[in-house]
C-alpha angles and dihedrals in degrees: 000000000000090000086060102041083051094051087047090048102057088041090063085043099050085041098053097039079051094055091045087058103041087057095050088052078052099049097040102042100024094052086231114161107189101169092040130092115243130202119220111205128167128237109187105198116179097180117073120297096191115162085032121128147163115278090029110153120245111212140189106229091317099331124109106241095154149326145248112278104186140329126220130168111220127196121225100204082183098064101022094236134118116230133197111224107197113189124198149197109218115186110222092205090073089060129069146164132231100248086228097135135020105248094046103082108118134039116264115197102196088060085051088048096052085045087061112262108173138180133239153197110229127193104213099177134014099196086048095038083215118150134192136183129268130187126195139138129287125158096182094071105081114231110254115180131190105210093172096054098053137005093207118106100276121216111202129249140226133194118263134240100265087048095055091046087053092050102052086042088054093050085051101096086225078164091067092034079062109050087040091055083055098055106043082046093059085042092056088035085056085045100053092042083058102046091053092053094054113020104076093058084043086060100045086053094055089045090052085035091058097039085054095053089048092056093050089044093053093037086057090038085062097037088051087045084059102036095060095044081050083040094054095040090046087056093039087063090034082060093047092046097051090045091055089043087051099051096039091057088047086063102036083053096061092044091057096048090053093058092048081054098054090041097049085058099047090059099048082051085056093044087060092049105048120055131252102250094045131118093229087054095051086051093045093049083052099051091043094053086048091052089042088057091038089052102047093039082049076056105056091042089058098035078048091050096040077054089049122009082192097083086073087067111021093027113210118321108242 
């Protein structure tokens, strides 16, 4: 009998150290918190939750605060939509205030709620396609409830990151892009086509066109090198020609004014001669005051030329 009572003995044993451990297992790898409080609180989604699982964790910016109890999908026959009730287990232990005032000692979610907590849909993995939940502030996204599909307290959502990025891709109007993108691809197809048709004589054009230019440009190029060698020879003899004009009036001019000399004196010689009342000394004043003119306007022609040798040639401009 005491063989038996032992046996007996190490098999309760066994049974119950068994059970110990299989609670603690429970408790470490199934997040499982038996002697703590919990907290149940609703999340209604109506767009996809899809990742999303129970026993999801819900976290605070990265921290664990709960996990995903269940998830139903409810039917509103009054306004024809579908809605996603989430409910979660949120662990109040995780959560705690600054005992800055008295009456803030615990947490109080409907002033969280004011201050703009909000729920998420949060992609953890892209290769997994697992999601979790994620709650933060935000005071931007207005507070919708849905008192008819739970009774629980409700935290409101807001739409995740990839949701919004679908949104915004589904308001692009990729259809008219497209058909824009045709278009202006069979324009520069057109285009192309054009350009290979006749771009290649075009070019030709331009290259005969430029041959022919150079020619003209070195053929001027030539013509200006001779006319200004013709150019400097043409003024070298103008230069000696003025200069032997120059010379030669100057003596011309003293030999003009040698014979108005010599005239000058031979009719003061016949003034003398002839007497004051007669015909011949009228006829001689006269001649002497015409010489006279004739003399001082031989004077300012040659003072003029030996100014500007050039009247010889141009003679004065009217």
């Amino acid at each position: 009998m005491s063989d038996t009572t032992n046996k007996k003995t190490q098999i309760g044993a066994f049974v119950i150290l068994g059970s110990v451990l299989l609670i603690f297992i429970i408790m470490a790898f199934g997040h499982m918190r038996l002697f703590s409080s919990t907290k149940e609180v609703a999340l209604v989604f109506q767009n996809s939750i899809s990742g999303l699982s129970v026993g999801a964790p819900v976290n605070f910016r990265g921290v664990k605060v709960g996990s995903v109890k269940s998830i139903t999908l409810h039917f509103d026959p009054q306004d024809k939509k579908a809605y996603i009730p989430v409910i979660i287990t949120l662990e109040p232990s995780q959560m705690h205030v600054v005992h800055d005032m008295p009456d803030h000692t615990r947490i109080k979610f409907q002033e969280m709620i004011d201050n703009g907590l909000r729920a998420g849909l949060n992609l953890q993995s892209l290769v997994t396609g697992q999601s979790d939940i994620e709650l933060d502030f935000d005071k931007s996204v207005p507070a919708v409830f849905h008192p008819r599909i739970t009774n629980l307290p409700e935290i409101p959502v807001r739409l995740s990151t990839m949701e919004k990025l679908k949104n915004t891709l589904e308001q692009i109007p990729i259809k008219d892009i497209s058909e824009h993108a045709d278009t202006a691809i069979l324009s520069i197809t057109a285009l192309s086509d054009t350009l290979r048709q006749k771009l290649p004589p075009l070019i030709d054009s331009v290259k005969t066109t430029s041959d022919h230019a150079q020619d003209t440009v070195l053929a001027a190029t030539e013509t200006i090198k001779d006319l200004h060698a013709r150019l400097d020879d043409t003024l070298l003899k103008m230069n000696q020609l003025l200069d032997a004009g120059t010379g030669e009036l100057n003596q011309r001019g003293k030999d003009l004014h040698m014979t108005l000399v010599s005239a000058t004196k031979t009719l003061d010689s016949l003034q003398d001669i002839l007497s004051e009342r007669s015909a011949d000394r009228a006829n001689l004043d006269a001649a002497l005051r015409d010489i006279a003119v004739t003399a001082a306007s031989l004077r300012g022609f040659a003072s003029d030329v030996e100014r500007n040798p050039q009247l010889l040639l141009m003679g004065r401009k009217p």
